[in-house]
DOTI-874255 format. One record per atom (N, C-alpha, C, O, CB): atom name; residue number from 0; x, y, z. Coordinates in Angstrom, 1 decimal, padded with zeros to 4 digits. Glycine has a CB too. Example, Ala and Ser with C-alpha at 12.3 -4.5 7.8 and 13.67 -1.06 7.14 Angstrom:
residues 2
REC,sevex,voba,px,py,pz
REC,N,0,013.2,-005.7,007.8;
REC,CA,0,012.3,-004.5,007.8;
REC,C,0,013.2,-003.3,007.8;
REC,O,0,014.2,-003.3,008.5;
REC,CB,0,011.3,-004.5,009.0;
REC,N,1,012.8,-002.2,007.1;
REC,CA,1,013.7,-001.1,007.1;
REC,C,1,012.9,000.0,007.9;
REC,O,1,013.4,001.1,008.0;
REC,CB,1,014.1,-000.6,005.7;
//
This chain:
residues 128
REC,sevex,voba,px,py,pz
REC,N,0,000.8,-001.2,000.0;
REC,CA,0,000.0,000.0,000.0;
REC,C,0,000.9,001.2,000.0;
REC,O,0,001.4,001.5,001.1;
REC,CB,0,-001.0,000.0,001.2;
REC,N,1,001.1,002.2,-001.3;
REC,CA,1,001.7,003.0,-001.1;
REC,C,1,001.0,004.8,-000.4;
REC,O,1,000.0,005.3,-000.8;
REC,CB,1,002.1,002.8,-002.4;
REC,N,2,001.6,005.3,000.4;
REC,CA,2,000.9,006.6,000.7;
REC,C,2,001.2,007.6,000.0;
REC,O,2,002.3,007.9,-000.4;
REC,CB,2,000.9,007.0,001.8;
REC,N,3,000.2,008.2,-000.2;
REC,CA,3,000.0,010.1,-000.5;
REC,C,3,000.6,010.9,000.7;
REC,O,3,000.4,010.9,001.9;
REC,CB,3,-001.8,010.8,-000.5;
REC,N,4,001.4,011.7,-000.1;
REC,CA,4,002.3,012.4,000.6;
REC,C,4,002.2,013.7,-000.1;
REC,O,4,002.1,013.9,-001.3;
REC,CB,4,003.7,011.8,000.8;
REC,N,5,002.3,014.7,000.9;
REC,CA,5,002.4,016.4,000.2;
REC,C,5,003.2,017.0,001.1;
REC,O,5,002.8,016.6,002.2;
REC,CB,5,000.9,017.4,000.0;
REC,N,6,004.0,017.6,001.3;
REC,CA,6,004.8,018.8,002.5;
REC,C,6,004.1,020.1,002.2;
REC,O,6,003.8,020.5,001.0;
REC,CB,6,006.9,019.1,002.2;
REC,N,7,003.9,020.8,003.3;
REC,CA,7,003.6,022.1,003.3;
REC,C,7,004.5,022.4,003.9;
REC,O,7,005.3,021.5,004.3;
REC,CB,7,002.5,022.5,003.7;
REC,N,8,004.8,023.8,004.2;
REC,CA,8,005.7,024.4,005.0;
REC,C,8,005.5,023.6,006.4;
REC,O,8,004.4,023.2,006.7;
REC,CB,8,005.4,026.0,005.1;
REC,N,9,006.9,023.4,007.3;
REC,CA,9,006.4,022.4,008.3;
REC,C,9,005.5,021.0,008.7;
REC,O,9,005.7,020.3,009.7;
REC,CB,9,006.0,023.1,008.9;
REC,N,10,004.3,020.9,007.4;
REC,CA,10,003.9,020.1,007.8;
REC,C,10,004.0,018.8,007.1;
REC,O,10,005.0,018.8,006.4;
REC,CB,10,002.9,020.6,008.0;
REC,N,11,003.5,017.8,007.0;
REC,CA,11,003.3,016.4,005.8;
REC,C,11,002.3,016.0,006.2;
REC,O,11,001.8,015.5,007.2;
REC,CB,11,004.4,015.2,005.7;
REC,N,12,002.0,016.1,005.0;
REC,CA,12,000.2,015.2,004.9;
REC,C,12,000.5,014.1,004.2;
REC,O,12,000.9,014.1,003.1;
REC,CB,12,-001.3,016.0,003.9;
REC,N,13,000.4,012.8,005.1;
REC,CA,13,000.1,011.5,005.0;
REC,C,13,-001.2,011.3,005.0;
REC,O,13,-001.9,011.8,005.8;
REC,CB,13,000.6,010.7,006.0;
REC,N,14,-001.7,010.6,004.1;
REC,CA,14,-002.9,009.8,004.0;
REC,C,14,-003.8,010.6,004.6;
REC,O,14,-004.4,010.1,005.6;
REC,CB,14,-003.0,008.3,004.6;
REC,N,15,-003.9,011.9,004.3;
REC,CA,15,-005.1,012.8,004.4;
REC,C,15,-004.9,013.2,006.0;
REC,O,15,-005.8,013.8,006.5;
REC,CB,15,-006.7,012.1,003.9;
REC,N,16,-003.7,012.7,007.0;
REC,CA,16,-003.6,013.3,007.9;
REC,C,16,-002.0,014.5,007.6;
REC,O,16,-001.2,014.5,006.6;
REC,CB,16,-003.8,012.1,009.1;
REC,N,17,-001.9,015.4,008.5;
REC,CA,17,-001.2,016.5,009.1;
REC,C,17,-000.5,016.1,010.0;
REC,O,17,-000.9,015.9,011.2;
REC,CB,17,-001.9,017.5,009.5;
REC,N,18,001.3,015.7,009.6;
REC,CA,18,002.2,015.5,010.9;
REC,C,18,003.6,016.8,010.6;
REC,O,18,004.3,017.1,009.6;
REC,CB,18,002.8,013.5,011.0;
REC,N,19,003.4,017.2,011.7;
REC,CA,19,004.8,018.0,011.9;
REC,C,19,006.1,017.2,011.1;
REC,O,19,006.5,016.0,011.0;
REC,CB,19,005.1,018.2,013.7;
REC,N,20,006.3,018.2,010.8;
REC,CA,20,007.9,017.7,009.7;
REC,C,20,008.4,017.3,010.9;
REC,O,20,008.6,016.1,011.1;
REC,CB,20,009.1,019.1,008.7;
REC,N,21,008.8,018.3,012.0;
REC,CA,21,010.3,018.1,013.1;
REC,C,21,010.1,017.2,013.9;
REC,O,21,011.2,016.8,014.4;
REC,CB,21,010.8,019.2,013.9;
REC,N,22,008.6,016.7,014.3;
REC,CA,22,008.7,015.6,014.9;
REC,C,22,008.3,014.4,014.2;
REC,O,22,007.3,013.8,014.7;
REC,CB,22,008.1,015.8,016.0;
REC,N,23,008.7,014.1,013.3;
REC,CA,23,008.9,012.8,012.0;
REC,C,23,010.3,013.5,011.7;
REC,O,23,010.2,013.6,010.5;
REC,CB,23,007.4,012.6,010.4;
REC,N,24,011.3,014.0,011.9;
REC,CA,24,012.5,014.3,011.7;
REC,C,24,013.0,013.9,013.2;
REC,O,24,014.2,013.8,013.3;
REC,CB,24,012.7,015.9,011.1;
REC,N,25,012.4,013.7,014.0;
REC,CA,25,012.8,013.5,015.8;
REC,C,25,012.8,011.9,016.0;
REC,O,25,013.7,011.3,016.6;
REC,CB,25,011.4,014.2,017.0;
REC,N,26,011.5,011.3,015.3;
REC,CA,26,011.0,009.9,015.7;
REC,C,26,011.4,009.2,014.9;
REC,O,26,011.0,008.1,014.9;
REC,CB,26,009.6,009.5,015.9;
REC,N,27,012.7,009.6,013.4;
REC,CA,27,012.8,008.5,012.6;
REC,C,27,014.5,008.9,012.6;
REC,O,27,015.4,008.2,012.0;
REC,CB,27,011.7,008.5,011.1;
REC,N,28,014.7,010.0,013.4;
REC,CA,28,016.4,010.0,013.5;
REC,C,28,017.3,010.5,012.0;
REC,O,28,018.5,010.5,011.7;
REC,CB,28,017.0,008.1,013.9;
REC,N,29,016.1,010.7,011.3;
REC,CA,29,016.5,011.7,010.2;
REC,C,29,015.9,012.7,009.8;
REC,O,29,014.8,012.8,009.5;
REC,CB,29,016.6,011.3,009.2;
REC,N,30,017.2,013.7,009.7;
REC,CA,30,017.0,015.2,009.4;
REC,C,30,016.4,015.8,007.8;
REC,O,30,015.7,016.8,007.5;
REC,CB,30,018.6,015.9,009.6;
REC,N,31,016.8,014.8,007.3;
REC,CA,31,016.5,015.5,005.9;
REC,C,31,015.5,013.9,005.7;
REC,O,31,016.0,012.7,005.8;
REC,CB,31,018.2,015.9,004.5;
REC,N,32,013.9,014.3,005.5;
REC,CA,32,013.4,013.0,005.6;
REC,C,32,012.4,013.3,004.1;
REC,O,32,011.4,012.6,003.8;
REC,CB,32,012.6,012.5,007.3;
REC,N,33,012.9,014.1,003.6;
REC,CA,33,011.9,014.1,002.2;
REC,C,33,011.7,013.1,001.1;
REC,O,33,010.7,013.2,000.5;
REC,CB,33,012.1,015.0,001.3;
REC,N,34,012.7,012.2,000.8;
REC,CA,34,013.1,011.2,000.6;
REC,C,34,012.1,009.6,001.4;
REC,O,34,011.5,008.6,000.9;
REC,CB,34,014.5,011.6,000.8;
REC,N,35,012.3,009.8,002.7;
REC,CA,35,011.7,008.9,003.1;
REC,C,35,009.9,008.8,003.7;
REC,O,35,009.5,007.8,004.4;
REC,CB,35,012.7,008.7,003.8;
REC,N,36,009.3,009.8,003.4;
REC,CA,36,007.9,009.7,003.7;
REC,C,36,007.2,008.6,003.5;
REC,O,36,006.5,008.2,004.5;
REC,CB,36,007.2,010.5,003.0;
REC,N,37,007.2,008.0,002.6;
REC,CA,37,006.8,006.6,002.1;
REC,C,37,007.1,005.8,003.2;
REC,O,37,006.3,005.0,003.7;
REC,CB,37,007.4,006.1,000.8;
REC,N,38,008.2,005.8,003.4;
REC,CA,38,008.9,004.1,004.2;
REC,C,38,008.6,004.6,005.7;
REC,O,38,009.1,003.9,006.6;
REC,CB,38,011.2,003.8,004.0;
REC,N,39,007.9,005.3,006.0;
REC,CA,39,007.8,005.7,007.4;
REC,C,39,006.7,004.8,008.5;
REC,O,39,005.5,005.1,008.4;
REC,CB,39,007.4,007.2,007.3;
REC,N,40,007.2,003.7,009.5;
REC,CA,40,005.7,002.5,009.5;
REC,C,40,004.7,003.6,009.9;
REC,O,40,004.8,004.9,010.0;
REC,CB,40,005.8,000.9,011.0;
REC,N,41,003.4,002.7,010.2;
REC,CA,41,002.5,003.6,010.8;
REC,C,41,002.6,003.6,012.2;
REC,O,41,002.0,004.6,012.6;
REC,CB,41,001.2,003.3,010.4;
REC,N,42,003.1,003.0,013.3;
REC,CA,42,003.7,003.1,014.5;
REC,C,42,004.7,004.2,014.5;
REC,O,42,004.8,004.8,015.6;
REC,CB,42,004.4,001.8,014.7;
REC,N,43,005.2,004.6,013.8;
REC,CA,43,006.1,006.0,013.8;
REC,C,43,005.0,007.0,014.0;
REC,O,43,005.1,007.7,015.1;
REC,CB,43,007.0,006.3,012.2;
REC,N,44,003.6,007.3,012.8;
REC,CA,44,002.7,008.2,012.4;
REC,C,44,002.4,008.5,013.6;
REC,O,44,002.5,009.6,014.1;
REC,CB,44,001.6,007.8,011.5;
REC,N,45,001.9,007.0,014.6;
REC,CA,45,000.9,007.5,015.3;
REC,C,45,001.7,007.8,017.0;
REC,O,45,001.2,008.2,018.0;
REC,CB,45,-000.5,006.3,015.2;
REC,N,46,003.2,007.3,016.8;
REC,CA,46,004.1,008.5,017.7;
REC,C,46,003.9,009.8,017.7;
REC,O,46,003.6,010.7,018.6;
REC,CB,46,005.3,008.5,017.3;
REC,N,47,004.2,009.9,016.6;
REC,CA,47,004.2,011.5,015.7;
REC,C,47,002.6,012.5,016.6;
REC,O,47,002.6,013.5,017.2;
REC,CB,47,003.7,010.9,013.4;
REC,N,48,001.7,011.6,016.3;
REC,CA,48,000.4,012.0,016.3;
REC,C,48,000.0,012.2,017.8;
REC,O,48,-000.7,013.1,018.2;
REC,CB,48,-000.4,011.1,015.6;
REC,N,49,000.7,011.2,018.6;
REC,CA,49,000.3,011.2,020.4;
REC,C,49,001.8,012.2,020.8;
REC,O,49,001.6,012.5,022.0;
REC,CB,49,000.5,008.9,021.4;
REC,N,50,002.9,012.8,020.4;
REC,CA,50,003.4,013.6,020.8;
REC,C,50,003.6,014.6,020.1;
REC,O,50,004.7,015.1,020.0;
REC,CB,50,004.2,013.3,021.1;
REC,N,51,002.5,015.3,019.5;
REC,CA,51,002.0,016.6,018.8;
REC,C,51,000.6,017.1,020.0;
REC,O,51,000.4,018.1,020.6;
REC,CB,51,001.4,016.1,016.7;
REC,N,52,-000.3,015.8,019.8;
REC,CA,52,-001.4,016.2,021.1;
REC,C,52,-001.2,014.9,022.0;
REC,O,52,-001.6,013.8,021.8;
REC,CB,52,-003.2,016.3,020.5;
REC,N,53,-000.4,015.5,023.4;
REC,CA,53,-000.4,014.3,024.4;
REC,C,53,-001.8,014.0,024.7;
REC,O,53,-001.9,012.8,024.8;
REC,CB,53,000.5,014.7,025.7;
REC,N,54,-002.9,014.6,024.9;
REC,CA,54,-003.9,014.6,025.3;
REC,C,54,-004.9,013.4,024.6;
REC,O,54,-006.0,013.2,025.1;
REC,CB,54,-004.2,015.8,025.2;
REC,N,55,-004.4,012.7,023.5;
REC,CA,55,-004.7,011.5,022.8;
REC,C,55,-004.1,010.4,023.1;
REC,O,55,-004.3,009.3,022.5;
REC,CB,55,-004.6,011.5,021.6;
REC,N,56,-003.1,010.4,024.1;
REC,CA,56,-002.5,008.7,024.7;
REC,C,56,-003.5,008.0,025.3;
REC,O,56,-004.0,007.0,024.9;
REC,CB,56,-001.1,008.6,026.1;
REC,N,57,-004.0,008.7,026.5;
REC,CA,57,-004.9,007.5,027.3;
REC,C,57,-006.1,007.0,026.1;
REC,O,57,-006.6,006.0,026.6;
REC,CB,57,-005.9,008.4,029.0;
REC,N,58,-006.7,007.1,025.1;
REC,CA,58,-007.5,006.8,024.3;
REC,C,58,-006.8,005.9,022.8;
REC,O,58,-007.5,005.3,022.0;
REC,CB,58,-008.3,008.2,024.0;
REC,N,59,-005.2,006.0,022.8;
REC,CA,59,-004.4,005.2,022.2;
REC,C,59,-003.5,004.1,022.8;
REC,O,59,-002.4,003.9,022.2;
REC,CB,59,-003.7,005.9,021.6;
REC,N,60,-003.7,003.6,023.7;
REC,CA,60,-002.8,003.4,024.4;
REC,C,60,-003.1,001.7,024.2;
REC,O,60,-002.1,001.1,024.7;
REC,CB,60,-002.9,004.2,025.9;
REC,N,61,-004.0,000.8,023.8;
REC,CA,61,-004.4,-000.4,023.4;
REC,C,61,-003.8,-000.2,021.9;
REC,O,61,-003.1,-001.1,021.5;
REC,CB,61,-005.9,-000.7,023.7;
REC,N,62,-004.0,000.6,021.3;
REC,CA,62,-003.3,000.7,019.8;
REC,C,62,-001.6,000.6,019.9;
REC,O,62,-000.8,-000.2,019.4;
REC,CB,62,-003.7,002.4,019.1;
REC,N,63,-001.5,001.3,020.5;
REC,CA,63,000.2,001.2,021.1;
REC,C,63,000.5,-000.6,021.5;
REC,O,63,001.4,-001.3,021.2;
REC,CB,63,000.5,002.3,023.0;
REC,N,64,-000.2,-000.6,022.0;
REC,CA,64,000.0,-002.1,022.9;
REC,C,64,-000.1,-003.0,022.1;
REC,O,64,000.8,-003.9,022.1;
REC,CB,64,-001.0,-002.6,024.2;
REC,N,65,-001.2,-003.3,021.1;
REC,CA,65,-001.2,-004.5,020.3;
REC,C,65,-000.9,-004.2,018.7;
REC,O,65,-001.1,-005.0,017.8;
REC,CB,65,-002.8,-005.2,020.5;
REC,N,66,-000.6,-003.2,018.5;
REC,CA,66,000.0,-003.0,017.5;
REC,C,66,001.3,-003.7,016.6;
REC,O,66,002.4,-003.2,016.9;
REC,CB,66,000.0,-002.2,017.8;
REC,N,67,001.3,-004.5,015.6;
REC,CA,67,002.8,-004.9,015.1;
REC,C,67,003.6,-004.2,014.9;
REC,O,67,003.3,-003.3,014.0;
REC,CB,67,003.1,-005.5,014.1;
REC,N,68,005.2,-004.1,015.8;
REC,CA,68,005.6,-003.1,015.1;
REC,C,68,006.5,-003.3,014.5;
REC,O,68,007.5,-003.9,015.1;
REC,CB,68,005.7,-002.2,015.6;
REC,N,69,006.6,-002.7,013.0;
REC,CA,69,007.5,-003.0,012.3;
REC,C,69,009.0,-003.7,012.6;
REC,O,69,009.3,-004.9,012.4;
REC,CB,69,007.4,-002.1,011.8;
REC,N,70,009.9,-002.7,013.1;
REC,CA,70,011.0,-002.3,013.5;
REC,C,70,011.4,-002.0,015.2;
REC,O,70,011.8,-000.9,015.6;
REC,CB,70,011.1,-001.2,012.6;
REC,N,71,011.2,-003.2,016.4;
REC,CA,71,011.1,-003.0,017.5;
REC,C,71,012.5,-001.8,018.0;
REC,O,71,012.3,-001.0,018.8;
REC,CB,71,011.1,-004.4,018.0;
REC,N,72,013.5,-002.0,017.4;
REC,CA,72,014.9,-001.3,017.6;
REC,C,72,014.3,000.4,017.5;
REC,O,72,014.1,001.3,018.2;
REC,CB,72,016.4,-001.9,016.1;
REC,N,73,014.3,000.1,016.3;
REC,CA,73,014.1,001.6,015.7;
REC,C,73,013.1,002.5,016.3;
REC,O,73,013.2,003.7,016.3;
REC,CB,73,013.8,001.6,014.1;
REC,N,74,012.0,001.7,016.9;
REC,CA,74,010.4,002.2,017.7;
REC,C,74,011.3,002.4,019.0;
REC,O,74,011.4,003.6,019.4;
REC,CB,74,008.8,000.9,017.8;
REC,N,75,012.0,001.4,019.8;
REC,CA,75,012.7,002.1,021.2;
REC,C,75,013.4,002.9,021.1;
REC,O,75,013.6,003.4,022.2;
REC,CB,75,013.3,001.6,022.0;
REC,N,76,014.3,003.3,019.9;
REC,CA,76,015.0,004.8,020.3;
REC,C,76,014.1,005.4,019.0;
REC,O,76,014.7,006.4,018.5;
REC,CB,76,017.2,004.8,020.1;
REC,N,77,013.2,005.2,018.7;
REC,CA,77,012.3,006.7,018.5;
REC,C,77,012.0,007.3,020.0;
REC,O,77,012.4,008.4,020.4;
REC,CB,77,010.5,006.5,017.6;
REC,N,78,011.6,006.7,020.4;
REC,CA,78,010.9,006.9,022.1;
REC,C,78,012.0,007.7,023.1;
REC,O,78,011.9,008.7,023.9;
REC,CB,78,010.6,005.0,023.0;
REC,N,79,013.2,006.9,022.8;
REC,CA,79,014.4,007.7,023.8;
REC,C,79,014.9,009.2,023.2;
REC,O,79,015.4,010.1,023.8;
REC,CB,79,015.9,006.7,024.0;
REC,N,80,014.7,009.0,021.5;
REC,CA,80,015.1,010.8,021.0;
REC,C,80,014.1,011.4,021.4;
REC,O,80,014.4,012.6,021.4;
REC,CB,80,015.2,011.4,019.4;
REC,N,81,012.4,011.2,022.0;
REC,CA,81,011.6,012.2,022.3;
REC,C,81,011.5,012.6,023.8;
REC,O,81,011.0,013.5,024.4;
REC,CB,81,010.5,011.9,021.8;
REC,N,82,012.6,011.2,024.4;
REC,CA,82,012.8,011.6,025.8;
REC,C,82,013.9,012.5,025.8;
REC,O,82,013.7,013.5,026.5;
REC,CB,82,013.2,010.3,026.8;
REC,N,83,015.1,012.5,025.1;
REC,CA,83,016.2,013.1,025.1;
REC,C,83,016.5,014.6,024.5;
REC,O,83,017.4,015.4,024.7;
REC,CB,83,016.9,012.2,024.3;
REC,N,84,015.2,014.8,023.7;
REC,CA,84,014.9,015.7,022.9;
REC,C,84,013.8,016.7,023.5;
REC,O,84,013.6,017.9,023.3;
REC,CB,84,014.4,015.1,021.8;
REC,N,85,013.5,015.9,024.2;
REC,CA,85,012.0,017.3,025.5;
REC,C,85,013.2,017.5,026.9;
REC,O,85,013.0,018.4,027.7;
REC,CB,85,009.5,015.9,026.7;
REC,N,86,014.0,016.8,027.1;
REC,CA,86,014.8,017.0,028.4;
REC,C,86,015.8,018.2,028.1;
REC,O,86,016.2,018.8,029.1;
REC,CB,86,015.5,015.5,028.8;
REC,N,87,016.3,018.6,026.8;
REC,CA,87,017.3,019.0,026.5;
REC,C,87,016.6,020.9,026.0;
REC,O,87,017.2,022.0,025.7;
REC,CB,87,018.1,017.8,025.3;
REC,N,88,014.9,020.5,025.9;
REC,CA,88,013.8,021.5,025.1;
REC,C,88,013.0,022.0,026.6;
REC,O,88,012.4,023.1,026.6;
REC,CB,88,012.5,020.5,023.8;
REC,N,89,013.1,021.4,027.6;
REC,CA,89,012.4,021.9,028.7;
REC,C,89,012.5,022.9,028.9;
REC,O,89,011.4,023.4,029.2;
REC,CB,89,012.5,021.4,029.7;
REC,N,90,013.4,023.8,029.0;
REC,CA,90,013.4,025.1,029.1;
REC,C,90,012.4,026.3,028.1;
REC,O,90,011.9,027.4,028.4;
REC,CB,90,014.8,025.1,028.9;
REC,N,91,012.3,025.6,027.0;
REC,CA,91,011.5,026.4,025.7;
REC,C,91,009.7,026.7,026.5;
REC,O,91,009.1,027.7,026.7;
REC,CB,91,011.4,025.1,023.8;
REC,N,92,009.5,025.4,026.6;
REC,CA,92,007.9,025.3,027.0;
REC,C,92,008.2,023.8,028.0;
REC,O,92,008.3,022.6,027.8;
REC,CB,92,006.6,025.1,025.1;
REC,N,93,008.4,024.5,029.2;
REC,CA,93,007.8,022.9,030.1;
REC,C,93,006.7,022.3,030.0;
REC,O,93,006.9,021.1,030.0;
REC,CB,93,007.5,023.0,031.5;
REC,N,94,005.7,022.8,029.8;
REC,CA,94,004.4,021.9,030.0;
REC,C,94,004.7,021.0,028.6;
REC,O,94,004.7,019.8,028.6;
REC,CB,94,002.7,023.0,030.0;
REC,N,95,004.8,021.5,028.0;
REC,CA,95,004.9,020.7,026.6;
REC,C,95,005.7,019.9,026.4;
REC,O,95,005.6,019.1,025.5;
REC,CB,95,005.0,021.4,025.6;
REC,N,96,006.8,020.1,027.2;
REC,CA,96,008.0,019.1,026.8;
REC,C,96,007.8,018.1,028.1;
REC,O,96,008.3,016.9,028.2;
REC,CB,96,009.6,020.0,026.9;
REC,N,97,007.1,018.7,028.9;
REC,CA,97,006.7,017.4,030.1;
REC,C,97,005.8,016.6,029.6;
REC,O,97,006.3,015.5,029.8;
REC,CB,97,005.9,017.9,031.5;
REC,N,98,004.7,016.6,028.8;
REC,CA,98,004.0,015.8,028.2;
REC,C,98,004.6,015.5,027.7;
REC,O,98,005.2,014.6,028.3;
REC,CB,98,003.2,015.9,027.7;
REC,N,99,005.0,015.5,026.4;
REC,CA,99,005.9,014.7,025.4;
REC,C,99,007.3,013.5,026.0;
REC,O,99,007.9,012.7,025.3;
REC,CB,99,006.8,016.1,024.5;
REC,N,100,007.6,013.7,027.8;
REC,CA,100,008.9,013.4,027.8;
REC,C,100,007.8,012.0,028.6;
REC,O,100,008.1,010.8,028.5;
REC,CB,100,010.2,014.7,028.7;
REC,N,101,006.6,012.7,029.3;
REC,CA,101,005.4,011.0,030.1;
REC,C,101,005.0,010.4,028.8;
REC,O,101,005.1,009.2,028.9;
REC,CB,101,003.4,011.4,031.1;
REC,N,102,004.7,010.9,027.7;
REC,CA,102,004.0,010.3,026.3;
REC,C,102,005.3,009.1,026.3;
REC,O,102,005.2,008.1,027.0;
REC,CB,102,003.8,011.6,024.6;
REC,N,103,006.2,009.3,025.7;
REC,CA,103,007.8,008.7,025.5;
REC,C,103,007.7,007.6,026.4;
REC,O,103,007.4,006.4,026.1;
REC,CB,103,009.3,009.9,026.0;
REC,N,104,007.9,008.3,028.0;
REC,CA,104,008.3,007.5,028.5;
REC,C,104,006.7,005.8,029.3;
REC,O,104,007.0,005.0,030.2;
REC,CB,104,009.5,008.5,029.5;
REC,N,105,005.6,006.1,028.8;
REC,CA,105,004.6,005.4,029.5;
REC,C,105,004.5,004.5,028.4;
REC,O,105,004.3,003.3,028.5;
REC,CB,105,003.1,006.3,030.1;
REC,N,106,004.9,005.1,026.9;
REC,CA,106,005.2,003.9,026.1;
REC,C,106,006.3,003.2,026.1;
REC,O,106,006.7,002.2,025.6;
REC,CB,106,005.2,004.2,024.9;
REC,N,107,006.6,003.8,026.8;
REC,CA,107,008.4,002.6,026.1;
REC,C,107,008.1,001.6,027.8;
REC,O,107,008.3,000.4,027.7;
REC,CB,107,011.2,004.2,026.1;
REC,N,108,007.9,001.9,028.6;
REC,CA,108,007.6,001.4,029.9;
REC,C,108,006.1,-000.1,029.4;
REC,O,108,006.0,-001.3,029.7;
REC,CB,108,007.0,003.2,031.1;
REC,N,109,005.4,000.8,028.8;
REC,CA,109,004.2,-000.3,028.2;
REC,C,109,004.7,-001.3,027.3;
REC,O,109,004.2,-002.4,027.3;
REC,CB,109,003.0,000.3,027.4;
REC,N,110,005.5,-001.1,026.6;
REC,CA,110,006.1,-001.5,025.5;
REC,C,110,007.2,-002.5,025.8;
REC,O,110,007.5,-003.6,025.3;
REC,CB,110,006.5,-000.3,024.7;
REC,N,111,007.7,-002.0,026.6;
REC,CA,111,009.3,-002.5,026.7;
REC,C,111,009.6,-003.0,028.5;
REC,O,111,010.6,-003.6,029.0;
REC,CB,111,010.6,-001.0,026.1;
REC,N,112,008.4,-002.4,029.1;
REC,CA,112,008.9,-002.8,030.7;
REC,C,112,009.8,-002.1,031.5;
REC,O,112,009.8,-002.1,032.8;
REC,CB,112,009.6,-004.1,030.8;
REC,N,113,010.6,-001.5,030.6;
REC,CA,113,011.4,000.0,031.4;
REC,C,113,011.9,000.6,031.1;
REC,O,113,011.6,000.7,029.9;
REC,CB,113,012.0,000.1,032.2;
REC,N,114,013.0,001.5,031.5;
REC,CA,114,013.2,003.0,030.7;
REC,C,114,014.3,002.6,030.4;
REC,O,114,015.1,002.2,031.3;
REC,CB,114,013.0,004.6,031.4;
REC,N,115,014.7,002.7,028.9;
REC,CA,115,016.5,002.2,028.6;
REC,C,115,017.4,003.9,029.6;
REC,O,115,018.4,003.8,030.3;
REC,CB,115,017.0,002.3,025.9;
REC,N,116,016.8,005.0,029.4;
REC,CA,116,017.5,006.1,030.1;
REC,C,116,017.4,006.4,031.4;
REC,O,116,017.9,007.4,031.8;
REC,CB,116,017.3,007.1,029.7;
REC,N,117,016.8,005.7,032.3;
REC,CA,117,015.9,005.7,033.6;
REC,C,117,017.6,005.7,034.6;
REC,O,117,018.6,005.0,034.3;
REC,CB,117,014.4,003.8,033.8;
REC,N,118,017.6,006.8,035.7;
REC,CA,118,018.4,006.4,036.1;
REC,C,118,018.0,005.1,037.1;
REC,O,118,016.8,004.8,037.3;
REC,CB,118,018.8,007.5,036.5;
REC,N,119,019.1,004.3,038.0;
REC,CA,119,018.7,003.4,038.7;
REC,C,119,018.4,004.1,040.0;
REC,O,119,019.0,005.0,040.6;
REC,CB,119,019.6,002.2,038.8;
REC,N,120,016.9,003.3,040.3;
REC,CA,120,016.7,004.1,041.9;
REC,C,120,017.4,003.3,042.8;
REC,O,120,017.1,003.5,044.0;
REC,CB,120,015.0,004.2,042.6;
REC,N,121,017.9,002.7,042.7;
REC,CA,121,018.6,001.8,044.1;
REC,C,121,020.4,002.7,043.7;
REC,O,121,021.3,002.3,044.4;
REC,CB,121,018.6,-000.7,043.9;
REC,N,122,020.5,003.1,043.3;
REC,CA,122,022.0,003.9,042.9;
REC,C,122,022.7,004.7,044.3;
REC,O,122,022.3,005.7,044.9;
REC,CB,122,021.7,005.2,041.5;
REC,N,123,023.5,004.1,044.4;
REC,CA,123,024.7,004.4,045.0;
REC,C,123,024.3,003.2,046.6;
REC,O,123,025.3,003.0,047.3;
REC,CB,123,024.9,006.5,045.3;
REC,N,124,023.0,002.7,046.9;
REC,CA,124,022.7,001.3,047.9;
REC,C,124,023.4,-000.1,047.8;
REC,O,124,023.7,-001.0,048.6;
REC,CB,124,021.2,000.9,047.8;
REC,N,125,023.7,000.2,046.0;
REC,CA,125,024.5,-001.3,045.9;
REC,C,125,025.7,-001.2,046.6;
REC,O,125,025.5,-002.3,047.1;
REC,CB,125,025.0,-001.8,044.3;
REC,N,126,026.2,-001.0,046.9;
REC,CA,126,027.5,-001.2,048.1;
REC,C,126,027.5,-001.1,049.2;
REC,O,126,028.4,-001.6,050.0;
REC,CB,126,028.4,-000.5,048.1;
REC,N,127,026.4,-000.3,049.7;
REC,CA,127,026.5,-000.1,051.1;
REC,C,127,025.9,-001.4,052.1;
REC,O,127,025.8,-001.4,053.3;
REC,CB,127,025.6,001.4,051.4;
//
């Protein structure tokens, strides 16, 4: 199934939806992604889509879960550039980068069982 693709300024219309260029330049780890619109899974899209409006996870969050996903590797560090990428942006807009950094991390936690960046909470007890 091939998709329809158009760029507008900032934006890309996939299959009659509207995703931010920079965050499909964030979740696929490439900067120059005009070239790749097509190859993009739909597990990427609907990243894209739950960290543009956090306010759509709790109503996606069985989609996330039973979803195939293409490329397991590539879907866990999409997840850690949007942790890595709101932690380093918190300063611009907190609220926004706080949602985006719980979106990231309640999937990769559902998904994967825990946080590849998570510091350890027992840290610095192992020895004592």
């Amino acid at each position: 199934m091939s998709k329809r693709w158009e760029s507008i300024i900032g934006e890309i219309i996939i299959l009659e939806k509207k995703y931010s260029e920079k965050n499909l330049q964030l979740i696929t780890g490439k900067k120059d992604i005009s070239s790749h619109y097509q190859d993009i899974p739909e597990e990427m899209l609907l990243l894209s889509e739950v960290i543009e409006d956090p306010l759509k996870l709790p109503y996606l969050l069985e989609a996330f879960y039973t979803a195939p996903i293409k490329n397991e590797k590539a879907f866990h560090f999409a997840l850690v550039r949007v942790q890595v990428d709101s932690d380093l942006r918190m300063h611009e807009d907190l609220q926004k980068y706080q949602q985006r950094k719980y979106v990231a991390e309640t999937l990769e936690k559902l998904l994967y069982g825990e946080l590849m960046l998570s510091v350890g909470e027992n840290s610095g007890t192992e020895n004592d």
